[in-house]
C-alpha beads as a LAMMPS data file, in Angstrom:
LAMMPS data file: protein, C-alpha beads

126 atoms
125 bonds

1 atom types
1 bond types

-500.0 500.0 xlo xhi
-500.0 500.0 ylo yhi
-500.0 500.0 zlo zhi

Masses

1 110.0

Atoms # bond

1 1 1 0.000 0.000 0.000
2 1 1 2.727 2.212 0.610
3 1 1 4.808 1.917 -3.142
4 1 1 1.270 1.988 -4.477
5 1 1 -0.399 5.054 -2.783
6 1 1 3.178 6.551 -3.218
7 1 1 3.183 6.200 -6.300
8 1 1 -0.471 7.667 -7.321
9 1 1 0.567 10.593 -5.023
10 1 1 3.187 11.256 -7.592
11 1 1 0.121 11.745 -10.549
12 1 1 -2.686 13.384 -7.909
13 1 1 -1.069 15.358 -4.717
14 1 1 -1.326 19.029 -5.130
15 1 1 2.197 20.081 -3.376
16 1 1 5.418 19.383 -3.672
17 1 1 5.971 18.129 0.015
18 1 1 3.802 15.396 -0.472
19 1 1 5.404 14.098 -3.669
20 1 1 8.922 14.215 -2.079
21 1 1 7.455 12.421 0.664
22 1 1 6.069 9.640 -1.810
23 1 1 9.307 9.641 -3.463
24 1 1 11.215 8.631 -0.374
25 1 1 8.153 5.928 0.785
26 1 1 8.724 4.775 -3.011
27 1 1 12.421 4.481 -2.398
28 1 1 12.399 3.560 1.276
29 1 1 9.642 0.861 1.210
30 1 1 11.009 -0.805 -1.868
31 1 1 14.698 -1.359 -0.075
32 1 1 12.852 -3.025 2.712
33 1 1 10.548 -5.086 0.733
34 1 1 13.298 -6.348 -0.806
35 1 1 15.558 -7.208 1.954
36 1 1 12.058 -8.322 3.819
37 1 1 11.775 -11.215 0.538
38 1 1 15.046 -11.659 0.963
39 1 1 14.610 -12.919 4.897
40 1 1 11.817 -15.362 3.373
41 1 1 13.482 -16.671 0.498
42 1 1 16.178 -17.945 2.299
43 1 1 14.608 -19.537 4.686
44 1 1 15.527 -17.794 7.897
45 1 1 11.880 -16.387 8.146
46 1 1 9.004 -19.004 7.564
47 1 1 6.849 -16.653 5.601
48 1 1 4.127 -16.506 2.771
49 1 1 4.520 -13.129 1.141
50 1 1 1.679 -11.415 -0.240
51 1 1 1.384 -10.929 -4.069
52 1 1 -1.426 -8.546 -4.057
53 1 1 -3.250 -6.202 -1.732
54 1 1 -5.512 -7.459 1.126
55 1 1 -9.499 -6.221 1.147
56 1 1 -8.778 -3.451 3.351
57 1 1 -5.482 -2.073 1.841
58 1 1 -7.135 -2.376 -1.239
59 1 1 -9.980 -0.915 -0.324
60 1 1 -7.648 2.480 0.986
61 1 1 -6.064 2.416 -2.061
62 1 1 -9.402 2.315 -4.396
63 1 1 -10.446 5.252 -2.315
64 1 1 -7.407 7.424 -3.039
65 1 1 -7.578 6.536 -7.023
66 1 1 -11.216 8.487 -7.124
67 1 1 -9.427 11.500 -4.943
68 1 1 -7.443 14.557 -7.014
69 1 1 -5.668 17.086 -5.367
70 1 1 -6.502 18.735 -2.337
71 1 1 -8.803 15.999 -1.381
72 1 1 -6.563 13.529 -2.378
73 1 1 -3.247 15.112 -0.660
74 1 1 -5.863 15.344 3.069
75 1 1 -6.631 11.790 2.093
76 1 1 -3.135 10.097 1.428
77 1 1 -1.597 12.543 4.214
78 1 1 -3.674 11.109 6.959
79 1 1 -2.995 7.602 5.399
80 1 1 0.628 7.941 5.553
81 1 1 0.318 8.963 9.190
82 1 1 -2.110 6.138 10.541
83 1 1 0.118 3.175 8.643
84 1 1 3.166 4.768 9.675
85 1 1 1.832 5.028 13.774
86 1 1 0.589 1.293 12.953
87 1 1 4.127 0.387 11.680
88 1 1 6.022 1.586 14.453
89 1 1 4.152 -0.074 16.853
90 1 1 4.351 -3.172 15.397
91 1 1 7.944 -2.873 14.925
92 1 1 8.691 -1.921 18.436
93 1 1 6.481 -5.340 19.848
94 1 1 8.705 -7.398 17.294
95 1 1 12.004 -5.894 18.248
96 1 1 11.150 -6.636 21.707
97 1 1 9.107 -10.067 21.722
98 1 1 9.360 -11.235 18.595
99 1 1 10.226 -14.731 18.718
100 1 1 13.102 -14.985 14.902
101 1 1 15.833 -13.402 15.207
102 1 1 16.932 -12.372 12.300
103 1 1 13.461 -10.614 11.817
104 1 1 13.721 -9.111 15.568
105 1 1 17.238 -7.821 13.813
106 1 1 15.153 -6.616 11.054
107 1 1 12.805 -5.045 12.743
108 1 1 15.259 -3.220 15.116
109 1 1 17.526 -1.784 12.313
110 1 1 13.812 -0.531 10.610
111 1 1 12.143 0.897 13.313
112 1 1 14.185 4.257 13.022
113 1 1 13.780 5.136 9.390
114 1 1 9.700 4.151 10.429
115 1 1 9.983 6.779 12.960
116 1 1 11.082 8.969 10.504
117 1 1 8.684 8.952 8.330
118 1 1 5.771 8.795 10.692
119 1 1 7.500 12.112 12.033
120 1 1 7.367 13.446 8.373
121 1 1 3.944 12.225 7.567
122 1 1 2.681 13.949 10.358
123 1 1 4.431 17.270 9.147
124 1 1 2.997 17.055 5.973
125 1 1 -0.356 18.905 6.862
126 1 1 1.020 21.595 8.591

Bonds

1 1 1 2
2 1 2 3
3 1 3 4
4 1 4 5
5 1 5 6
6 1 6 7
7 1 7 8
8 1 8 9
9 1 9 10
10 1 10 11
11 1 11 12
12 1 12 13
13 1 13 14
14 1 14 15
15 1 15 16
16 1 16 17
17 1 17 18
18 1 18 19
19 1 19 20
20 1 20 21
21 1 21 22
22 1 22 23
23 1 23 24
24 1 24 25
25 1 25 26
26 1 26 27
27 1 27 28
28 1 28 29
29 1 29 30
30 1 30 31
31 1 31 32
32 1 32 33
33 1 33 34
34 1 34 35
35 1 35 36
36 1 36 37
37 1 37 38
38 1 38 39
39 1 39 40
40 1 40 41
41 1 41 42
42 1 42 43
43 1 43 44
44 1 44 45
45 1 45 46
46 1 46 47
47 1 47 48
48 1 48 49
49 1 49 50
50 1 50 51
51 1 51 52
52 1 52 53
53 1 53 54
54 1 54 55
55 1 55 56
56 1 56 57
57 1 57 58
58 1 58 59
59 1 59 60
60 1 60 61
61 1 61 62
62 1 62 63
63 1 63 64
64 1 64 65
65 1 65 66
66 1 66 67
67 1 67 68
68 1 68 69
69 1 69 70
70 1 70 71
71 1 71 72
72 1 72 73
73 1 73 74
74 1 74 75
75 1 75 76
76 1 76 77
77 1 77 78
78 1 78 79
79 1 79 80
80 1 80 81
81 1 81 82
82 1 82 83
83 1 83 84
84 1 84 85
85 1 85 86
86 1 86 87
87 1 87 88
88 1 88 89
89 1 89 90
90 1 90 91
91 1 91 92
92 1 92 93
93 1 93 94
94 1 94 95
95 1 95 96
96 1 96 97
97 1 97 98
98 1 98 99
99 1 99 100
100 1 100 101
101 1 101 102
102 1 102 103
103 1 103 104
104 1 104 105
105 1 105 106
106 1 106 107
107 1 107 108
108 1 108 109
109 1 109 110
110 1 110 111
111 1 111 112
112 1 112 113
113 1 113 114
114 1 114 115
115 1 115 116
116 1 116 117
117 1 117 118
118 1 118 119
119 1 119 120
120 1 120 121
121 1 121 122
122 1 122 123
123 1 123 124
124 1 124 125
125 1 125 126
């Protein structure tokens, strides 16, 4: 949802701020998805990785494709900062309790540049 919705931001937002943004989450989210499939395809995390969307991501990301604009910059703004406060969260239980740990190591060495970009998502509206 993120490379996705990034990547309509780039086409719809109306400022500049948000389409950097979606430029790093484009850049950002791919590097980890790939080292993410990398974990899984080598076996040290016992994984079935998605190859499309889920209802509800899908469902987000439907909603942004009828948006232009303003409305769409509110929409994918607020987005960005409720799966980004989502993400951290469940990065900081993993990195604490998780129970593999090379994806406890993953999670760790993630959970700043997440913080990050929660921290930029939410200064996007102001």
């Amino acid at each position: 949802l993120e490379i996705e919705s990034s990547r309509l931001a780039l086409q719809k937002a109306d400022n500049n701020k948000t389409k950097q943004f979606a430029e790093k989450m484009i850049k950002d989210h791919t590097e980890t998805s790939a080292e993410l499939k990398s974990l899984v395809s080598s076996g040290k995390v016992q994984a079935d990785a998605p190859s499309s969307l889920d209802k509800a991501h899908q469902e987000k990301l439907d909603k942004l494709t009828k948006l232009d604009g303003k409305d769409f910059t509110k929409e994918y703004d607020d987005m960005q900062v409720s799966a980004h406060k989502d993400a951290v969260s469940l990065f900081e239980r993993y990195g604490k309790e998780g129970d593999n740990a090379d994806l406890k190591a993953f999670a760790g060495k993630t959970l700043p540049h997440l913080q990050e970009h929660l921290k930029m998502a939410q200064e996007l509206g102001r």
